[in-house]
N, C-alpha and C positions, 0 to 999 in steps of 0.2 A: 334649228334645222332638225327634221326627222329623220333617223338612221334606223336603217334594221340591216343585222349582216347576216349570211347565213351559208353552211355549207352545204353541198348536194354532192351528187352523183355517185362515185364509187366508196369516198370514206364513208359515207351515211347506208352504203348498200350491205359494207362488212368485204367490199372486196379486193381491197385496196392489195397492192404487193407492186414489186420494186418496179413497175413500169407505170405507174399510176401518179398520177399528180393530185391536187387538191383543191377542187371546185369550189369558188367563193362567188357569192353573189353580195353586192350593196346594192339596197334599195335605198332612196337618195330623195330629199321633196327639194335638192337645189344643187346646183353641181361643190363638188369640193375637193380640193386641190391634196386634201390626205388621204384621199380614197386611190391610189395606183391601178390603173385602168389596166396595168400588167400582171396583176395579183387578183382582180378582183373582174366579175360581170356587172356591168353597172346599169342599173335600170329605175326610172321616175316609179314612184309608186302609181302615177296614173298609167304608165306604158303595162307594168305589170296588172293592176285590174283591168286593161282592155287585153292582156293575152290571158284571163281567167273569163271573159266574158266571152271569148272567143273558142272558148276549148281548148286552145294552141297547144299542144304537145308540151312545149316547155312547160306551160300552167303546170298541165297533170304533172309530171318530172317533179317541180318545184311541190305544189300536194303533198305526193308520196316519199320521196326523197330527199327531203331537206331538212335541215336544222337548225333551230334560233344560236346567233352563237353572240350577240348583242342586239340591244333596244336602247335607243334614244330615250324612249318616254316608257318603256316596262308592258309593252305590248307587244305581241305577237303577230306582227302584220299580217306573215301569209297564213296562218290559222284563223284569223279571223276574218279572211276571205272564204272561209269553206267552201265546198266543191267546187271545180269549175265547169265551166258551161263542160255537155256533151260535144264530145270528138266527133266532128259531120264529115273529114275531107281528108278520110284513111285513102279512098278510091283515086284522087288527086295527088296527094302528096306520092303515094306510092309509085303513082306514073312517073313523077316528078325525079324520083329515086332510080328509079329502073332507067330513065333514060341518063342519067346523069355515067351510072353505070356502065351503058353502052358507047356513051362518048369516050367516057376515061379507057375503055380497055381498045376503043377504034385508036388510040391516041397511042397506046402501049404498044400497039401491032403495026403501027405507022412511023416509028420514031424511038429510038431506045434513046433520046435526049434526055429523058426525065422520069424514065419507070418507076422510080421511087414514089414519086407524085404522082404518076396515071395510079398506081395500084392504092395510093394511101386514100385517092379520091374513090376508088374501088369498094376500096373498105367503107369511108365514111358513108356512100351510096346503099350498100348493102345493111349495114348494123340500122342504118335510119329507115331504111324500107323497111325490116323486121320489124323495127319499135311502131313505125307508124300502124304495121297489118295488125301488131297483137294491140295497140291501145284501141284497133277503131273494133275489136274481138270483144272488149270491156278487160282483156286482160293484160296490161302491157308491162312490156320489159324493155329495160334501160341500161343493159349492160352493156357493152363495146361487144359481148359474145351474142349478143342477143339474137342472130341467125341462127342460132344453134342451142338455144334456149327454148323459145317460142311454140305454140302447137304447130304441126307439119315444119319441123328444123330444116335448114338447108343440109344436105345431104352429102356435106365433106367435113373430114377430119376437122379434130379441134387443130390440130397441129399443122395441117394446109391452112388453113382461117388464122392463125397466127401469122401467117405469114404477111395475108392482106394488115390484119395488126402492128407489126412492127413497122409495117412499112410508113402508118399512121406515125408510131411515134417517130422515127427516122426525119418525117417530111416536116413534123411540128416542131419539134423538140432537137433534133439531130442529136437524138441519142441510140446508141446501138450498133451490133455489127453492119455493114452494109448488106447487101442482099446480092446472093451470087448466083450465075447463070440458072443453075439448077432448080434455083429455087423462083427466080423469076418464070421457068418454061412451068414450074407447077403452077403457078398462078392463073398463065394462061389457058392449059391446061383445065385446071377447075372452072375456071369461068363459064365455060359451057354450060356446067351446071349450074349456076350461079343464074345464070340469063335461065333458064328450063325453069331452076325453083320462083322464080322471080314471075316467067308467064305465067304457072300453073296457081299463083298466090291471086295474080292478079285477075285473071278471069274468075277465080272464086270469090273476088271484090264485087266484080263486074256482075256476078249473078245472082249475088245476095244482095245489090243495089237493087238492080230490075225486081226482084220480089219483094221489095218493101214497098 
């Protein structure tokens, strides 16, 4: 059986610090029962050359930010996939993003059952819009900060944008202080902005489509 392991995201970025975990990928030519599906993202080598022939976001991610950290056979599987196809569906996904955003905060303003979870969906809506707007730019960025990274940054505090952040790790991981009123009304709060930066990205999708 062919293995290739590898790690991505924040320790291969240099950004790692205490709220960070450790992204592993197994690419796999057959399922196996040593590879912990709790430790690891597990993907067919055919699944992974059709999200390289596809563009898919992960592709580029996996590209630019990853690292051999074993071989089965002493190859470099996703290095010798070189480039992957061109990103077509910044335009799309980003809608995709932006609405997902607008549910979770309708959900947070309807319902204090689960604010942790409306806002952590918040977050994950917003960091993926960015990464999608600056990868379909040729420039993209893959850090959890990456609204505030990007060209035209979202327009609040790193330290309000943390908050969308913990609330990620909180929902995933259930690590951290809880989130108190105060800090829940910032959220809402910024969100206005949030949805503003979000229109004003997305019609400059929308206009740079129509001129191609």
């Amino acid at each position: 059986m062919r293995t290739h392991l590898y790690a991505f995201g924040s320790v291969c970025r240099g950004e790692i610090d205490k709220s960070s975990d450790i992204d592993l990928l197994a690419c796999l030519s057959a399922p196996s029962a040593g590879i912990d599906a709790n430790r690891f993202s597990i993907y067919s080598h055919e699944r992974i050359r059709e999200l390289w022939f596809e563009g898919n976001p992960f592709a580029w991610h996996l590209h630019l930010e990853s690292k051999l950290l074993y071989s089965s056979d002493g190859n470099d599987f996703i290095y010798e996939l070189g480039r992957p196809a061109e990103y077509s569906k910044s335009t799309e996904d980003c809608e995709k993003f932006r609405s997902l955003f607008l549910e979770s905060l309708g959900s947070l303003e309807a319902s204090s059952n689960s604010p942790t979870f409306d806002i952590s969906c918040m977050f994950l809506a917003a960091r993926n819009f960015a990464t999608c707007y600056s990868l379909g730019l040729g420039a993209p960025v893959f850090s959890r900060f990456s609204p505030l990274m990007i060209e035209n940054p979202l327009p609040i505090s790193q330290e309000d944008f943390g908050i969308y952040a913990r609330a990620r790790i909180l929902s995933t991981r259930g690590r951290g202080a809880p989130l108190c009123e105060s800090e829940l009304g910032d959220v809402e709060s910024s969100a206005k902005t949030v949805i503003a930066w979000m229109n004003k990205l997305s019609e400059r999708l929308s206009l740079e489509s129509a001129d191609e």
